[in-house]
C-alpha positions in Angstrom: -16.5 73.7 14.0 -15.2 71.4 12.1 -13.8 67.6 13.3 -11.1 67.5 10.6 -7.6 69.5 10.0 -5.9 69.2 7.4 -2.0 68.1 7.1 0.5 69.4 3.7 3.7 67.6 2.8 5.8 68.1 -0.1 8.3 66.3 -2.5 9.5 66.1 -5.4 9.6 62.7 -8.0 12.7 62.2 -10.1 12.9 64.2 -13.2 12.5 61.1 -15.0 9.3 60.2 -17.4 9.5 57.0 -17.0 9.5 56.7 -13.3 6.9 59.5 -13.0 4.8 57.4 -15.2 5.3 54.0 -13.3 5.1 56.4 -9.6 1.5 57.6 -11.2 0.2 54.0 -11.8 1.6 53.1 -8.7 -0.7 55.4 -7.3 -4.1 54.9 -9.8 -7.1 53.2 -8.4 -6.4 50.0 -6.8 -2.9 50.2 -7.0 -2.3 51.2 -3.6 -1.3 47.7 -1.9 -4.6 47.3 0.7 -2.0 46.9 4.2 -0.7 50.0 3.0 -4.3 51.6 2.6 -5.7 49.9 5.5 -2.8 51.3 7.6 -3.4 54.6 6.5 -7.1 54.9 7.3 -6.5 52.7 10.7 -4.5 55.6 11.8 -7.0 58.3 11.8 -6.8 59.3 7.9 -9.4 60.2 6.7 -8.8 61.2 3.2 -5.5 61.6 1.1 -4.5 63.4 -1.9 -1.9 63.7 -4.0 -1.1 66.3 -6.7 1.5 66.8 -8.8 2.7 69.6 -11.0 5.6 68.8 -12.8 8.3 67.3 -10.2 6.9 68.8 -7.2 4.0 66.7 -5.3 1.9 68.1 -2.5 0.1 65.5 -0.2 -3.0 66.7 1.2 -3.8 64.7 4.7 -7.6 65.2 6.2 -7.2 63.6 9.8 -10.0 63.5 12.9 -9.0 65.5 15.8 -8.0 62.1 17.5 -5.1 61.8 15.0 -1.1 61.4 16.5 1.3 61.9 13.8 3.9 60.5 16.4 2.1 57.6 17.3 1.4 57.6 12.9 5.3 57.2 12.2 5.7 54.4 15.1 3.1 52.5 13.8 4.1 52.5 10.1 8.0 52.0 11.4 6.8 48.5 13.1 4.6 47.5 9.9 6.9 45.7 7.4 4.4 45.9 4.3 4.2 50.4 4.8 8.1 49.9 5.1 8.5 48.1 1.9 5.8 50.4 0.4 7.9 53.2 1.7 11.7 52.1 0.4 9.7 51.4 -3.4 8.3 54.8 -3.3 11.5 56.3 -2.0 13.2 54.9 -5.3 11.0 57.5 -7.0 10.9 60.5 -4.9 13.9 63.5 -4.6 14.0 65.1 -1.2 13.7 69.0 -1.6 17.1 70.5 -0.5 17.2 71.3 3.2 15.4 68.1 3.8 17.2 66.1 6.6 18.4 63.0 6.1 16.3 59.8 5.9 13.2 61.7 5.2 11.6 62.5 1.8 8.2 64.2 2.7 8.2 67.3 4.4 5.7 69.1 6.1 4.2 72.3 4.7 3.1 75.4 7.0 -0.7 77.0 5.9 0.1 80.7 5.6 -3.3 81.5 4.7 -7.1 80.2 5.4 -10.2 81.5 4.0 -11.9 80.5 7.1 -9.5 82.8 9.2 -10.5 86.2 7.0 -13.0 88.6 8.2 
């Protein structure tokens, strides 16, 4: 049995070359702004991943069994440098429709698992 799950969220960035350029350098090695890394692995993150195909990101999350999404979102809510991270990434992301509001990832339900087949 495994000790890690894994989390999907999706989005899209602005159909806009330029922004999806500077949101992709944003996110090359390094880039990430350490607080913002740091919080994310503090948390019970274990890996992330983005991937992109045209607009539409997916964000892969592996997380420990230990991991509280709730507890996640009130920690990065009282952290000013994640917040300022999040209203600069927000600039280049387009909620998907049916999104509500305020939010701009949204979590994906696994409809299938190799693991789960006979």
């Amino acid at each position: 049995m495994s000790d890690t799950h894994r989390l999907c969220f999706t989005v899209d960035l602005r159909d806009d070359a330029e922004l999806m350029a500077r949101y992709k350098a944003w996110h090359g090695p390094g880039a990430v702004p350490k607080p913002v890394v740091d919080a994310i692995r503090k948390d019970g993150i274990r890996d992330l991943e983005i991937w992109l195909y045209g607009t539409r990101m997916v964000l892969i999350m592996e997380v420990g069994p230990d991991f509280d999404p709730v507890a996640k979102a009130a920690s990065d809510a009282a952290n000013p440098e994640v917040q300022e991270w999040e209203r600069l990434m927000g600039t280049f992301q387009q909620p998907l429709p049916g999104t509500p509001a305020g939010q701009t990832w949204v979590a994906m339900e696994c409809i299938h698992s190799l693991k789960e087949q006979a």
